[in-house]
MMTF fields as JSON, N, C-alpha, C and O atoms, coordinates in Angstrom:
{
  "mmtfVersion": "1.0.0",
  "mmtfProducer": "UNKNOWN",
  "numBonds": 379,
  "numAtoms": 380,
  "numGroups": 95,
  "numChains": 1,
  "numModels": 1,
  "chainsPerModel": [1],
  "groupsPerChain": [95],
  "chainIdList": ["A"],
  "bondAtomList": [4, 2, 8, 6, 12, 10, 16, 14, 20, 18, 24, 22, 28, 26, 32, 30, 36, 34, 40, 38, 44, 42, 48, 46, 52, 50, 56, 54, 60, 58, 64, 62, 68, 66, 72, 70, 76, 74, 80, 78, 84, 82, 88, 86, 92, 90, 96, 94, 100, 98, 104, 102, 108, 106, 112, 110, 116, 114, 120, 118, 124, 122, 128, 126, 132, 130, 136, 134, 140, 138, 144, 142, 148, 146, 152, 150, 156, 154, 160, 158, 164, 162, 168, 166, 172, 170, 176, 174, 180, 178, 184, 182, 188, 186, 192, 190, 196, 194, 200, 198, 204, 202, 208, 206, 212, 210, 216, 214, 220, 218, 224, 222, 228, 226, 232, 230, 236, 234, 240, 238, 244, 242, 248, 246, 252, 250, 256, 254, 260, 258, 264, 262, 268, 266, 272, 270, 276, 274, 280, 278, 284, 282, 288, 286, 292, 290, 296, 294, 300, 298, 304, 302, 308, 306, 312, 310, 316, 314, 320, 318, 324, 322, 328, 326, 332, 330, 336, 334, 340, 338, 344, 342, 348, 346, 352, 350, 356, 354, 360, 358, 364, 362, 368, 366, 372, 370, 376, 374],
  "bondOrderList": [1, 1, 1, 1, 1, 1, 1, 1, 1, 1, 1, 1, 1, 1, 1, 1, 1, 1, 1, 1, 1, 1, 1, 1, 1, 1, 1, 1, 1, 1, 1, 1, 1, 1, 1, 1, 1, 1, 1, 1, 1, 1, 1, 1, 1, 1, 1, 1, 1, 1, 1, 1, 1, 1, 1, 1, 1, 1, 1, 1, 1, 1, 1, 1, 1, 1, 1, 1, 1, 1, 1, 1, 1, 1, 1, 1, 1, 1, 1, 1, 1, 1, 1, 1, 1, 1, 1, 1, 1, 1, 1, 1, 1, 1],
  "groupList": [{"groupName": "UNK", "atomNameList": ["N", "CA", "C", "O"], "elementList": ["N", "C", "C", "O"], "formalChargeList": [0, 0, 0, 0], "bondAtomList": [1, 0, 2, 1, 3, 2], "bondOrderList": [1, 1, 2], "singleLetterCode": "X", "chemCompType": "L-PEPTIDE LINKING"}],
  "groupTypeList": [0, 0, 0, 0, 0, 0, 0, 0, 0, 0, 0, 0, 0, 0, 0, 0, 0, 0, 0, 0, 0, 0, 0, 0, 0, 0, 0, 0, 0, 0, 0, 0, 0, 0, 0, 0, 0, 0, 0, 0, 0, 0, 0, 0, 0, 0, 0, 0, 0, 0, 0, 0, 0, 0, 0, 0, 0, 0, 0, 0, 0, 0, 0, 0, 0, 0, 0, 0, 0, 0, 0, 0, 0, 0, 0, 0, 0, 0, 0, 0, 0, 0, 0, 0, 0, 0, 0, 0, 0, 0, 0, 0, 0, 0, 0],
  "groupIdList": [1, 2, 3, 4, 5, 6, 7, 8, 9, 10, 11, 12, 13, 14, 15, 16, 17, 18, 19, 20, 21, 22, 23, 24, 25, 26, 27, 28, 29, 30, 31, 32, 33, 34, 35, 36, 37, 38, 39, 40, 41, 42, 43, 44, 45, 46, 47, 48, 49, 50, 51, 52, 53, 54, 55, 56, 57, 58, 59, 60, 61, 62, 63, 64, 65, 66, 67, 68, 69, 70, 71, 72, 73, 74, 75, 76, 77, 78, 79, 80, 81, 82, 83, 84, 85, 86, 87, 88, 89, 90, 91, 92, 93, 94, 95],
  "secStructList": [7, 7, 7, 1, 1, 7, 7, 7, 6, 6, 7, 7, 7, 7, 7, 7, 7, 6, 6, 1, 7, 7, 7, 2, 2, 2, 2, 2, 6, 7, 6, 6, 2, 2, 2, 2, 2, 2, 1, 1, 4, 4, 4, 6, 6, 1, 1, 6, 6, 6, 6, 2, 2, 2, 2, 2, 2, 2, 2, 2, 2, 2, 2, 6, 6, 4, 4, 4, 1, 1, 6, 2, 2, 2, 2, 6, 6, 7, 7, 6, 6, 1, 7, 4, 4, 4, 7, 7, 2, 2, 2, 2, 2, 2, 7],
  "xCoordList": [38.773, 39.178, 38.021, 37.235, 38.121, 36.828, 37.368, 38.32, 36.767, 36.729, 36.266, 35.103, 36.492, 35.295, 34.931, 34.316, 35.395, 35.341, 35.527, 36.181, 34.978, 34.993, 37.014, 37.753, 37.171, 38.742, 38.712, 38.25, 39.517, 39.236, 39.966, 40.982, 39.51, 40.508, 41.894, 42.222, 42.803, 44.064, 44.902, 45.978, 43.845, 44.369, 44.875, 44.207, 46.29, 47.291, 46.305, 45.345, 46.562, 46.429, 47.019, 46.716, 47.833, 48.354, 49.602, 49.827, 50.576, 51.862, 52.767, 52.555, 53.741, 54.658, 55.891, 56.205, 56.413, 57.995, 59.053, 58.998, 59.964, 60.515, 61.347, 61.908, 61.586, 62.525, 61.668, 62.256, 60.558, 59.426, 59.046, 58.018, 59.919, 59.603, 60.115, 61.309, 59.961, 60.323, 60.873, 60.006, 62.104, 62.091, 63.819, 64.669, 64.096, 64.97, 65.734, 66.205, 66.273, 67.257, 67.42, 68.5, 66.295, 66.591, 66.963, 67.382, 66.693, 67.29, 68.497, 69.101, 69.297, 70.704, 71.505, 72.567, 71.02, 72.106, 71.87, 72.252, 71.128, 71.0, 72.458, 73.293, 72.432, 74.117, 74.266, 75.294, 73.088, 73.368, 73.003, 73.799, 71.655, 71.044, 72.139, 72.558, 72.945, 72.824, 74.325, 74.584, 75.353, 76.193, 75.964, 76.784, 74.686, 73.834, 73.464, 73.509, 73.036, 72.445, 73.677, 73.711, 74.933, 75.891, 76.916, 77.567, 76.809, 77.568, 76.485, 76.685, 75.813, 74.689, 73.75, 72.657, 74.492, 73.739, 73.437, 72.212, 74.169, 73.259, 71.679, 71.072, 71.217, 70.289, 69.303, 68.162, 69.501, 69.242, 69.152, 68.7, 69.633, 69.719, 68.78, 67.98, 69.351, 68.684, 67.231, 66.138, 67.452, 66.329, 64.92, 64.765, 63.7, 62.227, 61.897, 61.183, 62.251, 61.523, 62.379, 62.246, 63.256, 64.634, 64.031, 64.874, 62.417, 62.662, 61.648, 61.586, 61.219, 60.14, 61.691, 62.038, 62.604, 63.649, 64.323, 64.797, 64.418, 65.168, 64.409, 64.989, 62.947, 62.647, 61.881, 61.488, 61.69, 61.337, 62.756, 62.691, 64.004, 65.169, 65.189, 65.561, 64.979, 64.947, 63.619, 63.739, 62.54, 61.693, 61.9, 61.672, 62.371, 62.532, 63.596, 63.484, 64.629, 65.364, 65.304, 65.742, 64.377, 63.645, 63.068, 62.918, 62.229, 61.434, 61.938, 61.608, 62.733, 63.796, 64.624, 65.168, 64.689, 65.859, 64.921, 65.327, 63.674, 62.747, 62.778, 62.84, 62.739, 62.796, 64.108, 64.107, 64.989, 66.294, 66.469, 67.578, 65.237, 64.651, 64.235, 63.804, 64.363, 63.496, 62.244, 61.317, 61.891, 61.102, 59.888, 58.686, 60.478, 59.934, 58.433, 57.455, 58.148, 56.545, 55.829, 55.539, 55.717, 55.176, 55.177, 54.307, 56.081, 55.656, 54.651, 53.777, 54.302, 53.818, 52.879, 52.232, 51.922, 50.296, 50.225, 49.214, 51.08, 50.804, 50.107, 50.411, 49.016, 48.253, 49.072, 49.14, 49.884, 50.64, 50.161, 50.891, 49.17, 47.921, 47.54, 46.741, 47.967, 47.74, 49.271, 49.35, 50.381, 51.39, 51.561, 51.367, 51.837, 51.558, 51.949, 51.402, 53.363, 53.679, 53.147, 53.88, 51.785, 50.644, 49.362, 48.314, 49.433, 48.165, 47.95, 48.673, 46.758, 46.574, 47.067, 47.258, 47.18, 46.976, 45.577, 45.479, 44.929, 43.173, 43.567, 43.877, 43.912, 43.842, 44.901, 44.416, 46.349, 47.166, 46.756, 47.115, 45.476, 45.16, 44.293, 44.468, 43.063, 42.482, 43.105, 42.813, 44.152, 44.718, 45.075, 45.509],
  "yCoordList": [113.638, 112.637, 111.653, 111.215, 111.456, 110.394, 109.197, 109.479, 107.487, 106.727, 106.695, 106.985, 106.36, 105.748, 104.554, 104.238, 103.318, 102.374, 102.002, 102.758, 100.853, 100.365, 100.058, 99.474, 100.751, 99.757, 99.459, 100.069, 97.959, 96.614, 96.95, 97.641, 96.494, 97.034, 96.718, 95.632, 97.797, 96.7, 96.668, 96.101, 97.737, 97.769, 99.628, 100.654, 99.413, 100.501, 100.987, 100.364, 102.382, 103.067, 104.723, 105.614, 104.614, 106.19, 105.639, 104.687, 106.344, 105.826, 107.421, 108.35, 107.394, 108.74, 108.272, 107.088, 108.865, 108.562, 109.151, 110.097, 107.851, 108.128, 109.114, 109.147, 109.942, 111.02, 112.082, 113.002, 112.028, 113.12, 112.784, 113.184, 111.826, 111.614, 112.192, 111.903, 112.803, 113.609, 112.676, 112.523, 111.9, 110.824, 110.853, 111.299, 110.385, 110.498, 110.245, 111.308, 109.001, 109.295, 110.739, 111.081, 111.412, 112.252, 113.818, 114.776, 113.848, 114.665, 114.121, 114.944, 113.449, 113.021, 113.474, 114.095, 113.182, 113.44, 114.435, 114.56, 115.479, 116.605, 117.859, 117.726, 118.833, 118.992, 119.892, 120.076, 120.487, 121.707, 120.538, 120.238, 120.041, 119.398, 118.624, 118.611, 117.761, 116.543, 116.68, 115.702, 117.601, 118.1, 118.84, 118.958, 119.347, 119.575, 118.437, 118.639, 117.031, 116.298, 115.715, 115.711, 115.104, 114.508, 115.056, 114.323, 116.824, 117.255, 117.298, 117.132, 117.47, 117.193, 115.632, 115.532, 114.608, 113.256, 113.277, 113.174, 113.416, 112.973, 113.921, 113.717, 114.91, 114.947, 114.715, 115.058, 114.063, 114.073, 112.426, 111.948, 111.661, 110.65, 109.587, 108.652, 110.275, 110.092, 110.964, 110.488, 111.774, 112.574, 111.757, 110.954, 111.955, 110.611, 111.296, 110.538, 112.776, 113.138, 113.44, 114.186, 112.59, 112.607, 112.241, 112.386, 111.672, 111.395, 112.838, 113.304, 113.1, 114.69, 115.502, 115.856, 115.776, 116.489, 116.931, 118.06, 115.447, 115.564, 115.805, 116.068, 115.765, 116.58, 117.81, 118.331, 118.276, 119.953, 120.936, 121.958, 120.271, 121.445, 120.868, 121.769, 119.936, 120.149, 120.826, 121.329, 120.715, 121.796, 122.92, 123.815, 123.178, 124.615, 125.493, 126.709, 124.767, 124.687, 125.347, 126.377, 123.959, 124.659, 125.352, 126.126, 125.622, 126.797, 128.073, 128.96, 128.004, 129.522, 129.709, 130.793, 128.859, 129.154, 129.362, 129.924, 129.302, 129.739, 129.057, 127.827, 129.771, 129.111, 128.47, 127.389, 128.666, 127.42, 126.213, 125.715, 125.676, 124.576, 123.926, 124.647, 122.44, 121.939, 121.746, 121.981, 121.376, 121.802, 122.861, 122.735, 123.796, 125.17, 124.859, 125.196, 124.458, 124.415, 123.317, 123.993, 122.492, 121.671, 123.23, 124.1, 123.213, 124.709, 125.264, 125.105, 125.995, 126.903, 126.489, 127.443, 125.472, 124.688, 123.984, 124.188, 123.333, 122.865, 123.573, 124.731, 122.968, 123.382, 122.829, 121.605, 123.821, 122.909, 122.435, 122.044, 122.477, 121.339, 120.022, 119.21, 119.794, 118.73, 117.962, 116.82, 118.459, 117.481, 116.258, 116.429, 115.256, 114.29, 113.983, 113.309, 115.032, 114.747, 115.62, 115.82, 116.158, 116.878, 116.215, 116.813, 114.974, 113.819, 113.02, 112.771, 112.853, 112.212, 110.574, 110.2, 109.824, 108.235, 107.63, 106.707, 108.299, 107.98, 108.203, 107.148, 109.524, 109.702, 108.724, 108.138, 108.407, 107.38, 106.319, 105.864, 105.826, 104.499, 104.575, 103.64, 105.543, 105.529, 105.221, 104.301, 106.125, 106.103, 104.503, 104.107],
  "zCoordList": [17.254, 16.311, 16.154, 16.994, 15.013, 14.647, 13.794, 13.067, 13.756, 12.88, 12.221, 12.5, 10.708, 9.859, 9.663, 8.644, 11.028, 11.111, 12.575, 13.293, 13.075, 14.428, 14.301, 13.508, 15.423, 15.835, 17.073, 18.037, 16.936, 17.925, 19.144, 19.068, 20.316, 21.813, 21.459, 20.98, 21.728, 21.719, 20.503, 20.314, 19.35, 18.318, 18.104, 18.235, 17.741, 17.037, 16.397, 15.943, 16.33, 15.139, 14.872, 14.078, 15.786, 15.978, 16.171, 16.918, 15.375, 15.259, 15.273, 14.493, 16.327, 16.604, 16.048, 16.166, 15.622, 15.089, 16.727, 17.513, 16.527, 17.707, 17.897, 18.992, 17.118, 16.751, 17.477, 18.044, 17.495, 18.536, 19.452, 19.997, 19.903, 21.826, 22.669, 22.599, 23.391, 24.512, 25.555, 26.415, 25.865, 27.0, 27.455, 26.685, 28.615, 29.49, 28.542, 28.139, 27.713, 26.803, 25.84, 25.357, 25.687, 24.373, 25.136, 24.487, 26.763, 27.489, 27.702, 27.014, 28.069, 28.69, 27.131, 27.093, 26.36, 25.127, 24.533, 23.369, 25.224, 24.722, 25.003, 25.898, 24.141, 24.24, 25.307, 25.958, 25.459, 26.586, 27.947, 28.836, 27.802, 29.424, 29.576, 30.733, 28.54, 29.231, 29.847, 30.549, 29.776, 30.767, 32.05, 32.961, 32.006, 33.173, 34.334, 35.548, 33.589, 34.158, 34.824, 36.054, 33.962, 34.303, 35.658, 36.404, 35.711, 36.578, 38.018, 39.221, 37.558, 39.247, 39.451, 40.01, 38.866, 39.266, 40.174, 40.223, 41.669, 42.626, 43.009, 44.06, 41.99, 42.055, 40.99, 41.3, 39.439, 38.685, 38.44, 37.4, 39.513, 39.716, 40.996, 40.964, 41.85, 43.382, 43.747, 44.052, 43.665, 43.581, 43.551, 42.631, 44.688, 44.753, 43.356, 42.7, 42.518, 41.415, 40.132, 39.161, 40.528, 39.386, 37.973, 37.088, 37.376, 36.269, 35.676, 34.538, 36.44, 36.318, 36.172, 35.045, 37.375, 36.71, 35.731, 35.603, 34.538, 33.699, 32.628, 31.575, 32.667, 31.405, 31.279, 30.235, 32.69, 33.588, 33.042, 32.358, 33.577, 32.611, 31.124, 30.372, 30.578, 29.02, 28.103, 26.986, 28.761, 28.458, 28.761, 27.948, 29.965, 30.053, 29.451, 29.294, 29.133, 28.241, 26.628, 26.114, 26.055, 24.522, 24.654, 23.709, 26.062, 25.862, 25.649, 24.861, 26.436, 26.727, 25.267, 25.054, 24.479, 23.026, 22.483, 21.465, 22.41, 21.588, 20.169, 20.174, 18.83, 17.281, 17.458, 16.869, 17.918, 17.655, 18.452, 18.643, 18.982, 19.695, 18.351, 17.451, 18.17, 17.086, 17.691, 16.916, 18.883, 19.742, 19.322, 19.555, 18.727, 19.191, 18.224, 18.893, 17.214, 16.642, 18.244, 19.231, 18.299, 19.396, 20.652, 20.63, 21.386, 22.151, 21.862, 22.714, 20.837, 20.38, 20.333, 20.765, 20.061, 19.812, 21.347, 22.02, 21.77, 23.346, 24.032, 24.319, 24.42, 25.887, 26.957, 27.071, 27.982, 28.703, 29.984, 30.894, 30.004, 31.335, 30.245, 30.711, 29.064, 28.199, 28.473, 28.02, 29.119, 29.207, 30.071, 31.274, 29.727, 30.221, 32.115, 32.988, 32.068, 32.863, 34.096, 35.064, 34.023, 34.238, 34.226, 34.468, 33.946, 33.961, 35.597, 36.563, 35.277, 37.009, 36.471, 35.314, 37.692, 37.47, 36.509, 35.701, 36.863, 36.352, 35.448, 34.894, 34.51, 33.175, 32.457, 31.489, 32.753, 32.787, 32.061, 30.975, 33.302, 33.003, 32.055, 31.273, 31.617, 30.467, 29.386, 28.621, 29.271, 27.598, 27.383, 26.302]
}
C-alpha cells in the first residue's frame, strides 16, 4: 500500500465496516456457535484462553460450511499466519 500524500501519526485512514469484524460479540450470536458457547460457559467463559476459544470454533466453523459461510470469500484470500490472533505482542504494538 502506498500514499500519495504524507499522513499525520495518529491519523485514520482505513476504515472497516463493522459488519466485517470478526469479534466475541459476532461469535456469541452466531446461530450455530453461539448455542455452543452458551451450553459449555464454564469453558468458554473461565477458560485463561476463553477469548482465543470463541473465535477458534467460529472460524472453524465457517471454515467447515464452506460457500454458505458469508465468511467464505475472506477464507479463501487469507493467509492464515496473517491472522491476528497469530500476531506476536511486538507486531500488536506496531500496528
Amino acid at each position: 500500500m502506498a500514499a500519495n500524500c504524507d499522513i499525520p501519526p495518529q491519523k485514520a485512514f482505513l476504515f472497516i465496516p463493522q459488519k466485517l469484524i470478526i469479534n466475541q460479540d459476532v461469535c456469541r450470536r452466531d446461530p450455530v456457535c453461539g448455542p455452543i458457547y452458551n451450553a459449555h460457559s464454564d469453558i468458554f467463559a473461565e477458560h485463561f484462553d476463553h477469548e482465543y476459544l470463541l473465535m477458534i470454533v467460529f472460524v472453524m466453523h465457517h471454515m467447515l460450511i464452506g460457500e454458505k459461510s458469508f465468511w467464505y470469500p475472506f477464507w479463501k484470500i487469507v493467509n492464515m499466519s496473517d491472522m491476528p490472533m497469530r500476531w506476536t505482542e511486538e507486531e500488536i504494538e506496531e500496528l
